[in-house]
C-alpha positions in Angstrom: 74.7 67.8 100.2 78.1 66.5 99.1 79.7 69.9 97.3 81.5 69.3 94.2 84.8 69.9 93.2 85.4 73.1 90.6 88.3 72.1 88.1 89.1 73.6 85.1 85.9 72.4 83.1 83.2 74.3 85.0 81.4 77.6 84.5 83.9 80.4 83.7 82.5 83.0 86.0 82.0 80.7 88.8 85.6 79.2 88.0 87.3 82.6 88.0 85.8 83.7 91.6 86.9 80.8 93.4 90.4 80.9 91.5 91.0 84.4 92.5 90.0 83.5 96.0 92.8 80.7 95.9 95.2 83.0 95.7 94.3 85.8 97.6 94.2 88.2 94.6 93.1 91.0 96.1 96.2 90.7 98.8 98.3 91.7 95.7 98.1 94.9 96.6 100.9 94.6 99.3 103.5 93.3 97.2 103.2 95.1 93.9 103.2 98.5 94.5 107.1 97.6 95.9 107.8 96.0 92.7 106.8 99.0 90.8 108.3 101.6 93.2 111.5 99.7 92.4 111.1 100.0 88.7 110.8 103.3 89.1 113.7 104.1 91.5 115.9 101.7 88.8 114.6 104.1 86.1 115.5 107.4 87.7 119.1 106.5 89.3 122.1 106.7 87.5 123.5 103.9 85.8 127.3 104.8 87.8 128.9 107.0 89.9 129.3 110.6 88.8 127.3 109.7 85.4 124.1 111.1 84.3 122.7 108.7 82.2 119.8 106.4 83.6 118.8 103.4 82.3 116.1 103.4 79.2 112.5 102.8 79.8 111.7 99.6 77.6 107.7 98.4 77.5 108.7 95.2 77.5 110.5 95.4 80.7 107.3 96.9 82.2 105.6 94.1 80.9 108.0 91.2 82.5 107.4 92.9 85.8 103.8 92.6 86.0 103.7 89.4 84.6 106.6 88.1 86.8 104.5 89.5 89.9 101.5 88.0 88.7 102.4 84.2 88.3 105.0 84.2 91.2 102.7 85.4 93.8 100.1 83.1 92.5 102.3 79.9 92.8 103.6 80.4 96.1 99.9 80.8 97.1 98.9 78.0 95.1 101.4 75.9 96.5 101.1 76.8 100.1 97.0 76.2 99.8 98.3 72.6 98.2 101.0 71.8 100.8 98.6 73.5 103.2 95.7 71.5 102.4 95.6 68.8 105.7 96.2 71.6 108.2 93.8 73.9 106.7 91.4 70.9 106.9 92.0 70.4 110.6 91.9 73.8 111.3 88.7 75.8 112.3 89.8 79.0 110.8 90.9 77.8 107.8 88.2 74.7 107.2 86.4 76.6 104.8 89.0 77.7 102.7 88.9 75.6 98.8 90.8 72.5 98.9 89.5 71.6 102.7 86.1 72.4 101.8 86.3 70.3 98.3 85.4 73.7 96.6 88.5 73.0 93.9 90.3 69.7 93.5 94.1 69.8 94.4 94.3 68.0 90.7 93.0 71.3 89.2 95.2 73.3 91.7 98.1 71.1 90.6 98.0 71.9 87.4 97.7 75.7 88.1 101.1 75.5 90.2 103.2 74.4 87.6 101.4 76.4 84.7 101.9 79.4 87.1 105.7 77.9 87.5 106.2 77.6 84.3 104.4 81.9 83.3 106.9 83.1 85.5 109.8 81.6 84.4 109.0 82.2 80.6 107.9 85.9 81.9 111.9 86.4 82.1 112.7 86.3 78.6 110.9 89.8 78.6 114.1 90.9 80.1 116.5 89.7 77.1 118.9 90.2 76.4 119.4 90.4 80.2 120.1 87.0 80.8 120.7 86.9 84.7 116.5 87.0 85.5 116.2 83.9 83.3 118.6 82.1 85.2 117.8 83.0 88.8 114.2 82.2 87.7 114.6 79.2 89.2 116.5 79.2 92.3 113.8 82.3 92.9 111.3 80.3 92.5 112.6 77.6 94.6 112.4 79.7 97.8 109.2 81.2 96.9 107.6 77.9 97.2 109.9 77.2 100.0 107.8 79.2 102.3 104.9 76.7 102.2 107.4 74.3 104.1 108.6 76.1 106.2 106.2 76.2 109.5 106.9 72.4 109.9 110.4 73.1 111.1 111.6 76.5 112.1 109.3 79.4 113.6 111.3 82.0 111.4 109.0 81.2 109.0 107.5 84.5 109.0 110.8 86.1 108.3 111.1 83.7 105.6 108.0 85.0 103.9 109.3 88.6 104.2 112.3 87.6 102.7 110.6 85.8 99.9 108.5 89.0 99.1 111.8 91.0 99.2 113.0 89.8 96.7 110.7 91.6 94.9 112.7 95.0 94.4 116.0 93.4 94.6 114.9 91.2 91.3 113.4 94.2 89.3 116.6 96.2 89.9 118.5 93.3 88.5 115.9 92.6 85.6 115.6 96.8 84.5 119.4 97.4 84.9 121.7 94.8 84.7 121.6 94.4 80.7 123.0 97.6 80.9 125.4 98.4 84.0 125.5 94.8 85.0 124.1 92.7 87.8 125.4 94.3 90.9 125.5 98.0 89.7 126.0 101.2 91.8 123.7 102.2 94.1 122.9 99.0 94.8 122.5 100.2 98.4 118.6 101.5 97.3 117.1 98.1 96.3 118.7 96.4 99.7 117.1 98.8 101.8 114.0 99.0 100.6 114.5 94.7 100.7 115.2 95.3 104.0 112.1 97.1 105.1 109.8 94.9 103.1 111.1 91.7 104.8 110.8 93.3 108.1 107.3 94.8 107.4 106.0 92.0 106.6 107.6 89.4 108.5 105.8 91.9 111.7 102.3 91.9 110.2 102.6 88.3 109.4 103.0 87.6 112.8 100.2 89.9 113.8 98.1 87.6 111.3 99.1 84.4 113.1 98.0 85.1 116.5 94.8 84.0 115.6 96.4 80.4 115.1 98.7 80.4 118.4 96.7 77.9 120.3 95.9 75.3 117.1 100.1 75.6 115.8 101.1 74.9 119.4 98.7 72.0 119.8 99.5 70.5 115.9 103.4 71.0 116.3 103.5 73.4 114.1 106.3 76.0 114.3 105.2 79.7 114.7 106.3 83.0 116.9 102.9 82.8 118.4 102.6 79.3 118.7 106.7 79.6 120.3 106.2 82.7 122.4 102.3 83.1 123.1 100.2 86.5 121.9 102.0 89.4 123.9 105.2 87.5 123.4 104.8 87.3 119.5 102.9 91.2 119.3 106.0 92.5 121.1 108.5 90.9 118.2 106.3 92.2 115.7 106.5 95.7 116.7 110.5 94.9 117.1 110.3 94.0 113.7 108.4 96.9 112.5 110.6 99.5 114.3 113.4 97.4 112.2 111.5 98.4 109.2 111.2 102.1 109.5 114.9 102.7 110.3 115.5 101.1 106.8 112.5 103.2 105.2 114.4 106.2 107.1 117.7 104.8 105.6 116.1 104.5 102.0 115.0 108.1 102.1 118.4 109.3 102.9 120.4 107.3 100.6 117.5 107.3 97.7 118.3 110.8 97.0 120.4 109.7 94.2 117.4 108.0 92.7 115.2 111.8 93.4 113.6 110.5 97.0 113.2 113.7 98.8 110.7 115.5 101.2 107.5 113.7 100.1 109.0 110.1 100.5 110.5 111.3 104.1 106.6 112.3 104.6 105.2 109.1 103.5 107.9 107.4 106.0 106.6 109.7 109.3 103.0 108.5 108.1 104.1 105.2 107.9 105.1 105.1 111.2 102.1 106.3 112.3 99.9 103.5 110.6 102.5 101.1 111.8 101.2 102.5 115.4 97.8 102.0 114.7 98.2 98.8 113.3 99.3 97.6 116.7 96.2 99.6 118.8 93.9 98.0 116.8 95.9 94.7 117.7 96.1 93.8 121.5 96.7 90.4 123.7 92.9 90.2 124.8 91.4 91.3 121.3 92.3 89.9 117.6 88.7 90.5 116.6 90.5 93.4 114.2 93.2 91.4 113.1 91.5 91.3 109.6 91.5 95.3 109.5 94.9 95.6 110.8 96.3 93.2 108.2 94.5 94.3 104.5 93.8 98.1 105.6 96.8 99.4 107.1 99.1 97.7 105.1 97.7 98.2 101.6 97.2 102.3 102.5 101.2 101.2 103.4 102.4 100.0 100.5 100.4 102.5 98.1 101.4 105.6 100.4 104.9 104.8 99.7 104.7 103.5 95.9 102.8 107.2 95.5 105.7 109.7 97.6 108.5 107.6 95.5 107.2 108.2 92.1 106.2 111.8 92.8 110.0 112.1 94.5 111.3 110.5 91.0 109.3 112.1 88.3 107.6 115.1 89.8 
């Protein structure tokens, strides 16, 4: 039996499921928590040099975050499964996923893009009168959806998705503070590092993730590290970019002191490192059967771990 597109029109429960499974809600879980730790590292640092005085805590600021998060993430996944739709089709992994298996119509998913688009870049007037998140909104954005692209011509594309989720902290900082130190305040240093580690951590597990697909993005031309470098090739520039990751973590706990970071994130670091370890035993050349495990486990005890030690650091 023919199945039948879902668009907009159809049962709500039924409609919600399979729009939540579009975007991978539940995969929120590795981004957010690093937009809220940097809310609450731009909260607890000093707004200059030798001053005191931090920035205020406004609701509506804590609002624009989460909704920024929210409609972001879902258009670059939106727009990836649109862009996506062809290779998904042809691939046996991904054959089952919505738009291949005519489970929602790209019309309907369309439509979602640019409403999603168009949340986000209203979400910045939260910020006001802190212009400078309205006008990156954009350009932001731009290389958000970018991502979607990028496999068809460069095998950093990973890297590209890590910096695209990096962005993460770096915009919050700018959103929370720069109405009232301006854009590029002091200690900018904190939000770059922690940037730093989140491009590299994910850009590693995202690597991980595509070794399933090494032999179909070889054969379809498609540009990946596995598809470039084969399994043990691409496994052994993941953990490269992973020991990247923690040397910027280490760097963040050192130079986060100004924002409270003390013995408990330094703890959450060591412990990071260790799941970073067992994320790449569960891993190996002959075995991907745990990718799945390795991916959504380790990384969301990760990311919640370290939002945890950084707001105890901070407040407690």
């Amino acid at each position: 039996m023919e199945r039948r597109s879902i668009g907009f029109g159809d049962e709500p429960v039924n409609r919600i499921e399979h729009w939540l499974g579009l975007i991978r809600f539940s995969h929120t879980i590795f981004a957010l928590p690093f937009a809220i730790l940097a809310a609450f590292l731009a909260w607890s640092t000093p707004l200059a040099f030798g001053s005191n005085e931090t920035p205020a805590i406004r609701m509506w600021d804590i609002v624009g975050v989460l909704l920024c998060m929210v409609f972001a993430r879902s258009a670059a996944m939106a727009f990836n499964r649109l862009v996506d739709h062809r290779v998904d089709a042809a691939n046996p992994r991904t054959a089952t996923r919505h738009l291949p298996a005519g489970v929602l119509s790209r019309r309907s998913v369309t439509v979602f893009t640019a409403a999603c688009c168009l949340g986000f870049v209203a979400s910045t007037l939260f910020f006001l009168p802190n212009r400078f998140p309205l006008f990156a909104s954009v350009p932001v954005l731009a290389f958000l959806l970018g991502y979607s692209l990028a496999k068809r011509f460069t095998a950093s594309a990973h890297l590209w998705l890590g910096v695209a989720l990096s962005l993460s902290p770096i915009c919050v900082w700018v959103a929370i503070r720069g109405g009232q130190s301006g854009v590029f305040s002091d200690y900018v240093e904190i939000p770059m590092l922690l940037a730093a580690a989140i491009a590299f951590w994910v850009a590693g597990f995202d690597i991980l993730y595509a070794c399933q697909d090494a032999e179909y993005d070889a054969s379809a031309g498609l540009h990946s590290v596995p598809g470039r470098f084969g399994v043990a090739g691409a496994m052994r520039i993941a953990a490269a970019s992973h020991l990247v990751m923690l040397g910027f973590l280490a760097a963040l706990a050192v130079y986060g002191r100004a924002s409270g970071l003390g013995g408990v994130f330094a703890s959450a670091v060591g412990l990071t490192a260790a799941l970073v370890l067992i994320q790449h035993w569960l891993v190996r050349p002959d075995d991907l059967s745990r990718v799945n495990a390795a991916f959504f486990q380790t990384n969301a005890v990760i990311s919640l771990v370290l939002l945890a030690a950084g707001v105890i650091d901070c407040y407690l």
